[in-house]
C-alpha positions in Angstrom: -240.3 90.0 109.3 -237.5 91.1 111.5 -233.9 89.7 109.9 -232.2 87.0 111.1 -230.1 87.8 114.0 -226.5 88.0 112.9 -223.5 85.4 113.9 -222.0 86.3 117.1 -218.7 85.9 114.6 -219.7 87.6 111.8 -218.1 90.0 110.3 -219.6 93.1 111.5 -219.7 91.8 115.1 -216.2 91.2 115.1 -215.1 94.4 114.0 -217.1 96.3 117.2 -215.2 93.2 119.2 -211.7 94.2 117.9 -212.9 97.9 119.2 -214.1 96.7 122.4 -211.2 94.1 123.1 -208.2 97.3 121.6 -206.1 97.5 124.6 -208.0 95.8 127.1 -207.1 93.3 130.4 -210.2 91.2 131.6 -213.3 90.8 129.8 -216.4 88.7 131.3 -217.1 87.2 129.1 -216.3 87.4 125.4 -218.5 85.1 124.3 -222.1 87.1 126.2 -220.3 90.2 124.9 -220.3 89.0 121.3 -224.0 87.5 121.5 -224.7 91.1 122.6 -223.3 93.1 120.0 -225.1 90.4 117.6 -228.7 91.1 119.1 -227.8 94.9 119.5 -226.7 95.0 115.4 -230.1 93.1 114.9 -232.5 95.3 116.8 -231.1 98.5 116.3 -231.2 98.9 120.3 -227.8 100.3 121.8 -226.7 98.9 124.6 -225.9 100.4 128.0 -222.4 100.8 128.8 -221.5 101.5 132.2 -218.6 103.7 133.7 -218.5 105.1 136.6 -216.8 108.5 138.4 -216.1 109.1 141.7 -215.2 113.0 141.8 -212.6 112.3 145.3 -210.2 115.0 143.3 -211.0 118.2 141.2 -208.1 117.5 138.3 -208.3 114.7 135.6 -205.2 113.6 133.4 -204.3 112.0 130.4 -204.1 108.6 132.8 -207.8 108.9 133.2 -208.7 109.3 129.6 -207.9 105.6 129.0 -211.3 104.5 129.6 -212.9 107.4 128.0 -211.4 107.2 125.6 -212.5 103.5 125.0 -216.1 104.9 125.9 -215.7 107.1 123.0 -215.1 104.2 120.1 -218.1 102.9 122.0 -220.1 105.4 121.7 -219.5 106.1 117.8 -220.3 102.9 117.3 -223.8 103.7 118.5 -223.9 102.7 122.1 -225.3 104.3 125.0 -222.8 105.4 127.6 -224.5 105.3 130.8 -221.6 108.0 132.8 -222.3 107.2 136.9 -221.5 110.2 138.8 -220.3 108.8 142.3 -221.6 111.3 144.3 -223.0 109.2 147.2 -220.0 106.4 146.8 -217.7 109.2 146.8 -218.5 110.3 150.3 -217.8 105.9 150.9 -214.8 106.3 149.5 -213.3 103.5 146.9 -211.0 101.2 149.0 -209.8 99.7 145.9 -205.3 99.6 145.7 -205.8 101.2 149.1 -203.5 99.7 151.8 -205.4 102.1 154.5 -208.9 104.3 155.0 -209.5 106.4 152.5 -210.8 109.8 154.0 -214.3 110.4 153.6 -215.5 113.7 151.6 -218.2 115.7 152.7 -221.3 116.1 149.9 -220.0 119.7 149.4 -216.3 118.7 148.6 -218.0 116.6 146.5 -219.9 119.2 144.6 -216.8 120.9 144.1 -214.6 118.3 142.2 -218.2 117.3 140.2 -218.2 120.7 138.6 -214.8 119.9 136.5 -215.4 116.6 136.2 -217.9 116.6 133.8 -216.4 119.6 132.0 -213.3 117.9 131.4 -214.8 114.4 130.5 -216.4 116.7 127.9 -213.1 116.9 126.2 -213.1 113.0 125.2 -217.1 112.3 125.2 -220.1 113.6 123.4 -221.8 114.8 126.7 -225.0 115.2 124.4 -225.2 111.5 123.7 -224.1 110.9 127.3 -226.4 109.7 129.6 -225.3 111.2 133.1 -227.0 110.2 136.8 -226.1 110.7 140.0 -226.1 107.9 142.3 -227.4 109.9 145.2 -230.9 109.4 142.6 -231.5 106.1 144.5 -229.1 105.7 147.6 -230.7 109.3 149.0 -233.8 107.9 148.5 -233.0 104.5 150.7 -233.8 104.0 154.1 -232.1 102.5 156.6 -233.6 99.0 156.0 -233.3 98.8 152.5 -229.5 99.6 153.4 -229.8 96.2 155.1 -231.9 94.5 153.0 -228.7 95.4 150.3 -225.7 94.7 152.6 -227.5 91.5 153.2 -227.0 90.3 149.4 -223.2 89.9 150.0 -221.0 88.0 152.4 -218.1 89.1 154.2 -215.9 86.0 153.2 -216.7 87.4 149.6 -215.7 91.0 150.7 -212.9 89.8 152.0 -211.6 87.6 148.8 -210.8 91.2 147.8 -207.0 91.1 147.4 -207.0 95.0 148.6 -208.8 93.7 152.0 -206.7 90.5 152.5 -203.4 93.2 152.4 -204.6 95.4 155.4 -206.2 92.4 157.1 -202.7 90.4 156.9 -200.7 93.7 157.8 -203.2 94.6 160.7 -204.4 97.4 159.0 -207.9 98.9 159.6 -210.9 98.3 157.5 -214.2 100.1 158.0 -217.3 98.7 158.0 -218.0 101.6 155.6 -215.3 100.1 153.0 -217.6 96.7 153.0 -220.2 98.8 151.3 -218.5 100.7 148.5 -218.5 97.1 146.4 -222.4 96.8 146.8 -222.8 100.4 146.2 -221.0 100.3 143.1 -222.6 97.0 142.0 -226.4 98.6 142.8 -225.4 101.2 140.4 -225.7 98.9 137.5 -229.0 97.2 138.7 -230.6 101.1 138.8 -229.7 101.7 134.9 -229.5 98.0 133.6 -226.7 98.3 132.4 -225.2 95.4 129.8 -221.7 96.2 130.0 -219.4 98.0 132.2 -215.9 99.2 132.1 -213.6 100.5 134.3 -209.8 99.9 135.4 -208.1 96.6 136.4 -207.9 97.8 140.1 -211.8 97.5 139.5 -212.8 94.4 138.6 -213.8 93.0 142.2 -216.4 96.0 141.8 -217.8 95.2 138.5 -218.0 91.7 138.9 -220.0 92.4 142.3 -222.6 94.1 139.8 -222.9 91.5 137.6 -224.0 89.6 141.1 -226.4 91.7 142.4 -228.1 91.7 139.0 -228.5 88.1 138.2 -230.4 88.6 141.7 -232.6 90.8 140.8 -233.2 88.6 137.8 -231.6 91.0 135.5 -228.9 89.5 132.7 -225.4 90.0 134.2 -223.7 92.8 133.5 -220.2 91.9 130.7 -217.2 93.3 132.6 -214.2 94.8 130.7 -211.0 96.7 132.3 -208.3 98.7 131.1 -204.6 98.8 132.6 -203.5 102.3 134.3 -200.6 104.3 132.6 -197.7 105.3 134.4 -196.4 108.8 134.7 -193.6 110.6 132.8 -191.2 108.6 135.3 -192.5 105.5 135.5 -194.3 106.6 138.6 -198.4 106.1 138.7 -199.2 109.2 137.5 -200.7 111.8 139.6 -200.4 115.5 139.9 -199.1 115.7 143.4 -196.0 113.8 142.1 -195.6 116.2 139.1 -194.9 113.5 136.7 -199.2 113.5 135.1 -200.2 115.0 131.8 -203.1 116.8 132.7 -206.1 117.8 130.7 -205.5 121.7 131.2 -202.0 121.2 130.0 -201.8 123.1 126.9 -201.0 121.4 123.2 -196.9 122.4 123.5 -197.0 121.3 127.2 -198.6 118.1 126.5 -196.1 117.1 123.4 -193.1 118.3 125.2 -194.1 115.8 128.1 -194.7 113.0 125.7 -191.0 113.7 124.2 -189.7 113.0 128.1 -191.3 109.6 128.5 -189.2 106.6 128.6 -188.7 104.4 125.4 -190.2 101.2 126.5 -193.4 102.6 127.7 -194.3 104.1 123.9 -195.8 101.2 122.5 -198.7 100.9 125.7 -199.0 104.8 125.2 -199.9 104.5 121.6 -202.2 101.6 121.8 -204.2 103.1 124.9 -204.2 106.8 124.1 -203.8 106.9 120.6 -206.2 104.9 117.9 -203.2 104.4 115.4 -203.3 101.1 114.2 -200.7 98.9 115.8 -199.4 97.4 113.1 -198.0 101.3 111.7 -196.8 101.7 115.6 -194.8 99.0 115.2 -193.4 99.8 112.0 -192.7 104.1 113.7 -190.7 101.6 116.6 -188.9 100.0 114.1 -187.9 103.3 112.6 -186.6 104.6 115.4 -187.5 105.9 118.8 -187.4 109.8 118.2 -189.4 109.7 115.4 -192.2 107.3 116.4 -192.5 109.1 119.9 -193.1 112.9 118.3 -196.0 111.0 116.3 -197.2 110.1 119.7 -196.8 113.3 121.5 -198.7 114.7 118.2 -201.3 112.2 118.1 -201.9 112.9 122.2 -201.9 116.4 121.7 -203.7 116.4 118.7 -206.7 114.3 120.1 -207.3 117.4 123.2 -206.4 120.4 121.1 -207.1 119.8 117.7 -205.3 118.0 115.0 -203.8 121.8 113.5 -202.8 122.4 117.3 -200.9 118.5 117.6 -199.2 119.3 114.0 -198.0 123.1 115.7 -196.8 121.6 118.6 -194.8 119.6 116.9 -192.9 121.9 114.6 -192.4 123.9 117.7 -190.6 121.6 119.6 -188.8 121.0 116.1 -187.6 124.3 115.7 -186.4 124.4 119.7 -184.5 121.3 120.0 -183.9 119.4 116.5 -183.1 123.1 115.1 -181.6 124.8 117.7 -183.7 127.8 117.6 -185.5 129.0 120.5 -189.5 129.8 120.6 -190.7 132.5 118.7 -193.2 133.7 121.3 -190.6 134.0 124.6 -192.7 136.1 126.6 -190.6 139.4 128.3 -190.6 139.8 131.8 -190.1 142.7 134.4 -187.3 141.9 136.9 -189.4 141.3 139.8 -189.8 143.8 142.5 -188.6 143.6 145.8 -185.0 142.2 145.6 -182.2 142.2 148.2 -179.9 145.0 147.1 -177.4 143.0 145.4 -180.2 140.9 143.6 -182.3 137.5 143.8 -180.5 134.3 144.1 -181.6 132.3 141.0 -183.8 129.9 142.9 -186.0 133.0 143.7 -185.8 134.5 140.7 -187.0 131.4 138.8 -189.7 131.2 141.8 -190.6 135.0 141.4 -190.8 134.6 137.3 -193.4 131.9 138.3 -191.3 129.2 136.1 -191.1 126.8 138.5 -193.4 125.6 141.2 -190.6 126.2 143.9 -187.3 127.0 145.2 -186.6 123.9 146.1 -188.0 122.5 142.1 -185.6 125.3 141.2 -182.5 124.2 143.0 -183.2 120.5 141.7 -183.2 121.6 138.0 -180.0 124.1 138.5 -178.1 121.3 140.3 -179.1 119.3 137.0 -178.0 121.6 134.4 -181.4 122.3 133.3 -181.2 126.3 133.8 -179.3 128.5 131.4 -178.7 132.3 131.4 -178.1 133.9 127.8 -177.5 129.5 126.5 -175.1 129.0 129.5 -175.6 126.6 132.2 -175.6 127.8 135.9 -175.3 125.3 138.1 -174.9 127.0 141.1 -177.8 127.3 143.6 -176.5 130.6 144.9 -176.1 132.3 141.9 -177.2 136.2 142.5 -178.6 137.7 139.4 -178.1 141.9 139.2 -181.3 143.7 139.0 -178.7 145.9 136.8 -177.9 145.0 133.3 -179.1 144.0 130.0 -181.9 141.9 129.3 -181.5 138.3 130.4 -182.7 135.3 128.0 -183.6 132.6 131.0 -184.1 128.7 130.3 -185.6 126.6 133.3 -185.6 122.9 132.1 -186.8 121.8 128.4 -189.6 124.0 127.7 -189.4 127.8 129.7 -188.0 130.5 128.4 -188.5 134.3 130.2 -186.6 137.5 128.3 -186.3 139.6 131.8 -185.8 143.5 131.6 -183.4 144.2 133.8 -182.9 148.4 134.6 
């Protein structure tokens, strides 16, 4: 005889609810998730948890780990993660936040950005316990009346309850016909791979709830839809490479803990309880201590998790050493004075530019005009600074976390 099934409020259901429910916005509903989780713990069956990837850009960031990084509690608690490679919806484009069209990829740009997608979800999920499909599986395979048949499942006064929609249509913005689809398409995703939970941002919950729609008409039990909130950049910003302000998954363990040490103050406590699994009741006590302290255990914690708990402990003492200490790195690489200079030498902006430690001139000029660039520990803040190709060697400093020794003849 099979056991009884257990209370959706006993014990060991509400710990894998405190796990699902750690950090998150919406959930649809608590009460179908916990019977769930009660039926899952009695069968020994895993249930399907949905996410979905659009690969519209080749780079991920610490911003996107958020809900991976839920999808990993989830998935050592036994459950299937079901990861949805947009392919086909990526060449739709999603028009969710989106105050005008979003260009359209072609299938090849798309294979492009798919190739580090996956590798770098790899760093937050067990890709061997991952279940990964395309959704080009079954929208390649449509034709053009069983596009029909599936546009004809939704209305346009629903589409256009879409806050997003409502925007551009109020502002005389253009909407495609093509955006109208992205919401189904997403929504068909979890009828394909009957799926009994998905998750994705709070910008996404038109999308999921559209699934749990379309499967309640295909008779299937509606989909439970959880989001998680976005993180802002390093200046408050959304994050995103193009503004220079994202944590990026290639960043190395000292890059990524020096960036954490930048962050403001009143953003540390949503840091810790959406990219860190530190239990919130010792974050509020690292608050309490005092700000420094509690955010190098974050920056630790953040680097730690992508690099290795050795490599998070390392990255801290070295920022230690640098700025608590006063001692610079013990690894400044040494640099040739670059080739090519004017006679009388390279303005600093160039110099910085040619020593590749800066993006720019014009970053350079920025950080100069800041104080952030020093020459042998003094500040230069003059943008037209020459430094001689003649001399001895130069210690350089460009913001927090550069340093360059530069032979000079």
């Amino acid at each position: 005889m099979n056991p009884a099934v257990p209370a959706s409020d006993s014990p060991q259901v509400r710990a894998q609810l405190e796990i699902f429910e750690r950090g998150v916005v919406d959930l649809i509903e608590k009460r179908e998730l916990s019977e769930r989780i009660a039926r899952s713990l009695q069968s020994g069956k895993p249930l399907r948890i949905k996410f979905g990837m659009d690969p519209s850009s080749p780079d991920l960031h610490v911003g996107h780990c958020v809900p991976l990084m839920k999808l990993r509690d989830l998935q050592q608690l036994g459950h299937q993660i079901v990861l949805i490679v947009g392919d086909a919806t990526a060449m739709v484009g999603d028009p969710s936040g989106r105050n005008k069209l979003r260009p359209q990829l072609s299938r090849a740009e798309v294979e492009i950005n798919l190739q580090t997608y996956v590798e770098q979800a790899a760093k937050v999920l067990d890709m061997s316990r991952t279940e990964v499909r395309r959704n080009s599986e079954w929208f390649d395979a449509m034709r053009f009346e069983d596009v029909l048949r599936l546009c004809g499942k939704m209305t346009v006064a629903r589409m256009l309850e879409r806050d997003t929609f409502q925007k551009r249509v109020s502002e005389n913005e253009p909407i495609g016909i093509h955006e109208f689809l992205y919401p189904l398409m997403q929504g068909w995703d979890s009828v394909m791979i009957r799926c009994d939970a998905e998750l994705g941002g709070t910008d996404q919950l038109f999308n999921l709830l559209r699934g749990r729609d379309l499967q309640a008409g295909e008779g299937q039990t509606g989909q439970v839809c959880f989001t998680t909130p976005l993180v802002n950049g390093l200046d408050g910003r959304k994050m995103s490479k193009s503004y220079g302000n994202a944590i990026t998954l290639t960043d190395s363990a000292r890059d990524m803990f020096g960036k954490v040490m930048s962050i403001p103050d009143e953003v540390m406590r949503d840091w810790f309880l959406l990219l860190t699994r530190v239990p919130m009741v010792e974050v509020d006590a690292l608050l309490a201590g005092g700000f420094r302290e509690a955010k190098a255990r974050l920056g630790q914690e953040i680097a730690g998790f992508f690099h290795g708990a050795l490599a998070g402990r390392a990255a801290r003492e070295a920022f230690d050493r640098q700025f608590r200490d006063k001692q610079l790195p013990s690894d400044i690489p040494e640099l040739a004075y670059p080739a090519g200079a004017p006679e009388q030498g390279w303005m600093l902006p160039n110099l910085l530019k040619e020593l590749k430690l800066v993006a720019s001139t014009s970053d350079a000029r920025r950080m100069i005009e800041q104080g952030g660039v020093k020459l042998d520990g003094e500040p230069v803040k003059d943008a037209k600074y020459l430094v001689s190709p003649k001399g001895m060697t130069l210690l350089v400093q460009a913001g927090k976390l550069k340093f360059a020794r530069v032979k000079r003849g």
